[in-house]
C-alpha positions in Angstrom: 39.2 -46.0 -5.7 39.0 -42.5 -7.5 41.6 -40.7 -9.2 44.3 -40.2 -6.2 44.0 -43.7 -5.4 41.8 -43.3 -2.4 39.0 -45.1 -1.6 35.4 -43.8 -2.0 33.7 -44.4 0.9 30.5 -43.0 2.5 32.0 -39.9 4.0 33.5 -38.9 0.9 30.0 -39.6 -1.1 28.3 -37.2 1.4 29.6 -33.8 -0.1 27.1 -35.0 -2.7 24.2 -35.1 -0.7 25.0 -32.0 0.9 25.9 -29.8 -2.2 21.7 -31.0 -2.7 20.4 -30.4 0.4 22.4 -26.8 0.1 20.8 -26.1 -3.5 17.2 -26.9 -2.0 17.5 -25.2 1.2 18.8 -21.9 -0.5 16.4 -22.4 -3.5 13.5 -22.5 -0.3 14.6 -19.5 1.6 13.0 -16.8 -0.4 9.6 -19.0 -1.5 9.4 -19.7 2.2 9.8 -16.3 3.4 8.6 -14.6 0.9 5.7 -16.4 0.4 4.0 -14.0 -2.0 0.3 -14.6 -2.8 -1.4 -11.6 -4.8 -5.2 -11.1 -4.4 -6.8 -9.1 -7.5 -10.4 -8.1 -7.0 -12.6 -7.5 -10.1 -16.5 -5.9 -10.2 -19.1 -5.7 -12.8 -22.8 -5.2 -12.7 -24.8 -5.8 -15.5 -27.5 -3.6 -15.7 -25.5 0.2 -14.3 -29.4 2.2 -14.9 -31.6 0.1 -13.7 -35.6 0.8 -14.4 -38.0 1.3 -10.8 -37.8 -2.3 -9.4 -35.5 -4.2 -11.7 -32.9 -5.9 -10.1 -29.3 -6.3 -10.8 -26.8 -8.5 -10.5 -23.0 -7.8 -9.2 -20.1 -10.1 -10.0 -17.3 -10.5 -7.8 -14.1 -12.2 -9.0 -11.4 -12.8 -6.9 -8.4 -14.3 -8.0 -5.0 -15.2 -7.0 -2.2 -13.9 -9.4 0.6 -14.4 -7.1 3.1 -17.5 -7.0 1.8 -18.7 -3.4 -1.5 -20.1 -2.0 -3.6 -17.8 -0.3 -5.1 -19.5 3.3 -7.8 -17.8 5.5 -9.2 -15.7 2.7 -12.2 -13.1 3.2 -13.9 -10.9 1.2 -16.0 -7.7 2.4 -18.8 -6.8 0.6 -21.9 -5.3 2.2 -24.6 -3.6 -0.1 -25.2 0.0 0.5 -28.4 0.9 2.9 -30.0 1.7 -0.5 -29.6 -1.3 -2.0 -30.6 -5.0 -0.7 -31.2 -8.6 -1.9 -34.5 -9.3 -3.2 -37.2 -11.6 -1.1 -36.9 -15.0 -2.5 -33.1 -14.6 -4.0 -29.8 -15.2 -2.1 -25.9 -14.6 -3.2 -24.0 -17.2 -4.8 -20.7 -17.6 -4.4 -18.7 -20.7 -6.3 -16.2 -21.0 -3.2 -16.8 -20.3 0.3 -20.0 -18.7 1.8 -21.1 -15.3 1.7 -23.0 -14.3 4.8 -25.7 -11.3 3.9 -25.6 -10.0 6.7 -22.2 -9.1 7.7 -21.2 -9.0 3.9 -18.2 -10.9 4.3 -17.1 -14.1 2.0 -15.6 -16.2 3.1 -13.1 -18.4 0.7 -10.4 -19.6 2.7 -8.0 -21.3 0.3 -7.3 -19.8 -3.2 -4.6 -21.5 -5.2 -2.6 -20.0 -7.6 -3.9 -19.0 -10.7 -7.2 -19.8 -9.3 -10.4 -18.0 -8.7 -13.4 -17.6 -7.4 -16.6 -15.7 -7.9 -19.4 -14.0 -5.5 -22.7 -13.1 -7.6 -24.8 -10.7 -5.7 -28.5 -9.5 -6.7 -29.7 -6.5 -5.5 -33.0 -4.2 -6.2 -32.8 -0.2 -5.1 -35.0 -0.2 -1.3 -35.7 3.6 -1.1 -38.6 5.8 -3.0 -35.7 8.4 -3.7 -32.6 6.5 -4.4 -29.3 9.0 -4.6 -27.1 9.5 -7.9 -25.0 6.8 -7.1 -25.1 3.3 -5.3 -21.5 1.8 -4.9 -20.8 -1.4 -4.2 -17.7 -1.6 -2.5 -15.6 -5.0 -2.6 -12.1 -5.0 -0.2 -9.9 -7.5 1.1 -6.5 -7.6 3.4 -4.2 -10.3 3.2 -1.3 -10.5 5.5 0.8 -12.2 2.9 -0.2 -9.9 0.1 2.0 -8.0 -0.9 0.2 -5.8 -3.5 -2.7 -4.2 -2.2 -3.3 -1.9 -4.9 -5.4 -4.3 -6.6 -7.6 -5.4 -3.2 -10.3 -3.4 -4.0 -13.1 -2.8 -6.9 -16.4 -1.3 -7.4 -19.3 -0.9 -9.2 -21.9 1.5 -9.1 -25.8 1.5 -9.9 -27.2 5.0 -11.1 -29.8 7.1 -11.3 -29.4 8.4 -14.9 -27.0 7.4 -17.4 -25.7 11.4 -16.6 -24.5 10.6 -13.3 -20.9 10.6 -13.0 -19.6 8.6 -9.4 -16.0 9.2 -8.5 -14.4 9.5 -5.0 -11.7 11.6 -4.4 -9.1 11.5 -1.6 -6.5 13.2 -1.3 -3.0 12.6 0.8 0.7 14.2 1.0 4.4 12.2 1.8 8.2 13.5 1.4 10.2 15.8 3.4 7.7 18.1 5.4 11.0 18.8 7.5 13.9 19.8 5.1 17.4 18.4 5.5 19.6 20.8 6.8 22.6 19.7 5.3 21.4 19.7 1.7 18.2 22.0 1.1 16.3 24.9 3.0 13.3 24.4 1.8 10.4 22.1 1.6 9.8 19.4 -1.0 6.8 17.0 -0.4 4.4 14.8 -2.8 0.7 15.7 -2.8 -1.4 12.6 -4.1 -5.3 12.9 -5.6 -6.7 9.4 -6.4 -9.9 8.7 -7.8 -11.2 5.6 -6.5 -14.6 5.7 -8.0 -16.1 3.5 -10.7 -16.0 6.6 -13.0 -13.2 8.4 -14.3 -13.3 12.1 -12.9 -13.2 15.6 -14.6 -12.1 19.0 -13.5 -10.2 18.3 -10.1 -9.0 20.8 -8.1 -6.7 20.8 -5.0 -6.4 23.5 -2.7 -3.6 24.1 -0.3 -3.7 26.8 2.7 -1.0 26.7 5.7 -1.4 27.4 9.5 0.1 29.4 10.3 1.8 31.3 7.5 5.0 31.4 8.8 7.2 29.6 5.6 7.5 31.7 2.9 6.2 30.7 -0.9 4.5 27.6 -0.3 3.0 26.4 -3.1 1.5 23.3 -5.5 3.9 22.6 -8.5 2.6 20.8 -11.7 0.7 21.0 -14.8 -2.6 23.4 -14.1 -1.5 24.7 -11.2 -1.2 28.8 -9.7 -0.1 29.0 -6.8 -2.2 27.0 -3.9 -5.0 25.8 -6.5 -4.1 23.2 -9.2 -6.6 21.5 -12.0 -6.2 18.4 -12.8 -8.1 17.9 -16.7 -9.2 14.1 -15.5 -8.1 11.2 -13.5 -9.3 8.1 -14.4 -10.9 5.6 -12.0 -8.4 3.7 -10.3 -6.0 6.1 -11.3 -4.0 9.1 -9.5 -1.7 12.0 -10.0 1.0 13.5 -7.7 1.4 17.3 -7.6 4.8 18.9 -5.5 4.4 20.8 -2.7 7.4 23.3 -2.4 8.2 26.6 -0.7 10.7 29.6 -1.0 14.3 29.1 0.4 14.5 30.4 4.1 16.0 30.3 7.4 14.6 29.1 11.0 16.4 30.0 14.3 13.9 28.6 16.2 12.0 25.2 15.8 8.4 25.8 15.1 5.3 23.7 13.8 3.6 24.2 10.2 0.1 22.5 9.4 -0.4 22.3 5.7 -4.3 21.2 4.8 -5.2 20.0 1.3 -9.4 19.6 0.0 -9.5 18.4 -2.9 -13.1 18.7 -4.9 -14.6 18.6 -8.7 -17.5 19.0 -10.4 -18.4 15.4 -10.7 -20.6 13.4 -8.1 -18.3 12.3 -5.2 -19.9 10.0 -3.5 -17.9 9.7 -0.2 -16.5 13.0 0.5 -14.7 12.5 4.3 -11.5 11.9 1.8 -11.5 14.9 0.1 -9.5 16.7 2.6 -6.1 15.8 4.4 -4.0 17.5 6.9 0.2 17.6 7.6 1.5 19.3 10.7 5.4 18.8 10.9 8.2 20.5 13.2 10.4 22.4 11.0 13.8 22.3 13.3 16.3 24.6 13.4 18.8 24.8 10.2 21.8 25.8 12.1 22.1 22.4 14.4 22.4 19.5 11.8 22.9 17.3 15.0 19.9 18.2 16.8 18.0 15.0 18.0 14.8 14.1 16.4 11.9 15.0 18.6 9.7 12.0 19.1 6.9 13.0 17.3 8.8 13.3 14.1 10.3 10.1 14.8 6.9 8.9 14.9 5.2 10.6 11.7 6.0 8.5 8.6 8.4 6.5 7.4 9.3 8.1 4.5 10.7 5.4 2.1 7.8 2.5 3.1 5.4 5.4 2.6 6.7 6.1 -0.6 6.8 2.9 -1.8 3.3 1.4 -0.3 1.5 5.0 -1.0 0.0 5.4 2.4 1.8 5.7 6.5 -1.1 3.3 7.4 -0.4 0.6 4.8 0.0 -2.6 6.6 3.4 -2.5 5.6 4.5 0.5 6.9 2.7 -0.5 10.2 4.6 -3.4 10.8 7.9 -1.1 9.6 6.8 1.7 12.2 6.6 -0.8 14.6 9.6 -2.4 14.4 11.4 1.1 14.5 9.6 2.1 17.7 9.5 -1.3 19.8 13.0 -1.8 18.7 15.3 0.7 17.0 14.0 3.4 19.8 15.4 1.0 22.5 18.8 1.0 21.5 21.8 3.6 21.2 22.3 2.3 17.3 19.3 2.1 16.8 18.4 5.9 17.6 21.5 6.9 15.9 20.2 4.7 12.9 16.9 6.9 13.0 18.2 10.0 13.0 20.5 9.4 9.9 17.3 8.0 8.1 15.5 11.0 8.9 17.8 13.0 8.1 18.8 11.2 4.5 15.6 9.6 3.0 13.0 12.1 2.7 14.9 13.3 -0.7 15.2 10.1 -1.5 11.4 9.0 -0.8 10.6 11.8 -2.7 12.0 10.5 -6.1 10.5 6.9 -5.6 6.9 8.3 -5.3 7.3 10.0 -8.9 8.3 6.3 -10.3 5.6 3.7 -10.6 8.9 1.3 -11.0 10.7 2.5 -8.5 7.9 2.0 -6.3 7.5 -1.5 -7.1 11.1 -1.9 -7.1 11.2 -0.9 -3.4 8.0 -3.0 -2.2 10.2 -6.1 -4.1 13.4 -5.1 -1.9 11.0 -4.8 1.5 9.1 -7.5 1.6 11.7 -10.0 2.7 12.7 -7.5 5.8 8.7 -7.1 6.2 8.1 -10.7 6.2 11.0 -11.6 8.4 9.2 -8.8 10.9 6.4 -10.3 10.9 7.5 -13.9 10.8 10.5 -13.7 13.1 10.6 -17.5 13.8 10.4 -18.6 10.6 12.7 -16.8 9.2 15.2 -16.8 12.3 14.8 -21.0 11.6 15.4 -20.3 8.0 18.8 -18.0 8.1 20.2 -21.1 10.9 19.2 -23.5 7.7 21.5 -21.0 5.0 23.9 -21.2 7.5 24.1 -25.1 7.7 23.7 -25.7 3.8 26.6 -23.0 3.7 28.6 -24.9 6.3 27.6 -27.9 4.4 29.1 -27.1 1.3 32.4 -25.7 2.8 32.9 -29.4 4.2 32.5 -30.8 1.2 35.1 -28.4 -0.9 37.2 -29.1 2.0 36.7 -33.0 1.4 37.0 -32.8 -2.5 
């Protein structure tokens, strides 16, 4: 008997189990679907000026910071043509197997907190070897949702002088201006330096074909006009410059290409980076319910690309995607386009100044990512949240 004088009986003991079976289902939801593994790669070689015929020895680390196990793990890591294993000596790696030839690694299964290690020895191959020999280490994880730390490098040189940088330069935000709020441009140009060495004396250039918007220009410290210097960006590191122009008006829709080379004095050892180029339709001002041709429909996705730093981050792929094999189907879901379009490049524009606004964003996306990519698993997992729910208003019902 309880309290009211009613007898307990099995049916009334099951609001019990389900108020459980609720709290574990709900508590599952996001580590299921947001199964979050984090891959950091690490790089170190131990001798960086090596003498004619010594050989060196790179250490690979990779290791798994996230909260999830990582499954079907590979690493790529193929010498340069300058640079090759010594006769007699092979790659070691503690987990997995590294195959010479295609340079990938294969480890498979990482566990959290775990990690495993690839040691490579290599001896220069060519009488006249160049400045700089990088070793390049990447990795692409579907579930990995940080790829900013997938990559690392190390570099063998020819003099302690040598400095070995690589610059590339990019450009997001709102190539065409909102009509409703702003007439004229506002976009983010990005220079990252993702060379061993931190780089000196950058500059970025900007030039515009044709010249038909009035003042474009670069905005930030060291810059005049369409040239800026950047002092230093260290490796691994980047800075983001404005683009801007002059107010204006346009009664006619036209097409502006805006190029940006970005260069310094330092040795850059890949240079088909160092130059980017933006061509967007600037649409007539005086129809703020003018449709959204297709091919600006098509060129970024402003937010994601904000966030993720580049429109052909896996991410945004699988974002872009999802707007075009879906969205562009529907009546709502063109409408939803245009108003995004419309809205977010301002918006986008402030999260790419904010390291943790960016991260902040990425946090809020991968769920809807996830569930895009998954759509089973997470379809099976909202039907779950909906019985634990259902569960758990039975039992109040009961009590």
């Amino acid at each position: 008997m309880n309290a009211t004088g009613r007898p307990v009986t099995s049916r009334t003991m099951r609001p019990g189990r389900n108020r459980i079976a609720t709290v574990v289902i709900l508590a599952l939801i996001p580590r299921v679907l947001c199964a979050a593994p984090d891959i950091a790669l690490q790089m170190t070689v131990d001798t960086v000026v090596p003498t004619v015929g010594q050989p060196v020895q790179f250490t690979v680390t990779a290791s798994n910071i996230g909260a999830d196990a990582a499954s079907g793990l590979q690493v790529l890591d193929q010498l340069p043509a300058e640079l090759k294993i010594p006769t007699g000596m092979a790659a070691f790696a503690s987990t997995g197997a590294y195959d010479a030839a295609t340079g990938v690694w294969s480890i498979d299964a990482l566990a959290p907190g775990a990690s495993a290690t690839l040691v490579i020895p290599a001896i220069v191959a060519v009488t006249t070897p160049p400045p700089c020999s990088v070793n390049v280490a990447l990795t692409s994880l579907a579930q990995d949702t940080h790829p900013s730390n997938n990559r690392a490098v190390a570099a063998v040189k020819r003099s302690a002088a040598d400095r070995c940088v690589d610059l590339a330069v990019s450009s997001s935000g709102s190539f065409v201006p909102p009509c409703s709020e702003t007439r004229h441009l506002d976009a983010d140009v990005t220079v990252s330096n993702r060379g061993p060495d931190d780089a000196s004396n950058v500059y970025v250039d900007l030039s515009q074909v044709p010249t038909t918007i009035p003042g474009v220009r670069l905005v930030g410290a060291g810059c005049t006009s369409t040239r800026c210097t950047v002092p230093a960006i260290a490796a691994g590191g980047q800075v983001t410059l404005q683009l801007v122009s002059d107010d204006f008006k346009n009664k006619r829709q036209q097409s502006a290409t805006f190029n940006f080379a970005t260069s310094s004095g330092d040795i850059d050892y890949l240079s088909t980076n160092n130059q980017a180029s933006v061509t967007a339709d600037v649409l007539v001002f005086d129809d703020c319910s003018i449709q959204l041709p297709r091919n600006v429909a098509v060129a970024a996705c402003f937010i994601a690309t904000a966030a993720y730093g580049s429109p052909l981050e896996p991410h945004v792929v699988a974002l872009r995607q999802f707007r075009d094999r879906l969205l562009q189907r529907t009546a709502l879901g063109r409408a939803f386009i245009r108003f995004y379009y419309r809205h977010s490049p301002p918006i986008a524009a402030i999260i790419a100044r904010h390291e943790w606004l960016r991260t902040l964003v990425r946090m809020l996306l991968t769920p809807l990512v996830l569930a895009i990519a998954f759509p089973l698993r997470a379809l099976a997992l909202a039907l779950l949240a909906a019985l634990a729910v259902r569960a758990s208003r039975r039992r109040a019902m009961l009590t």
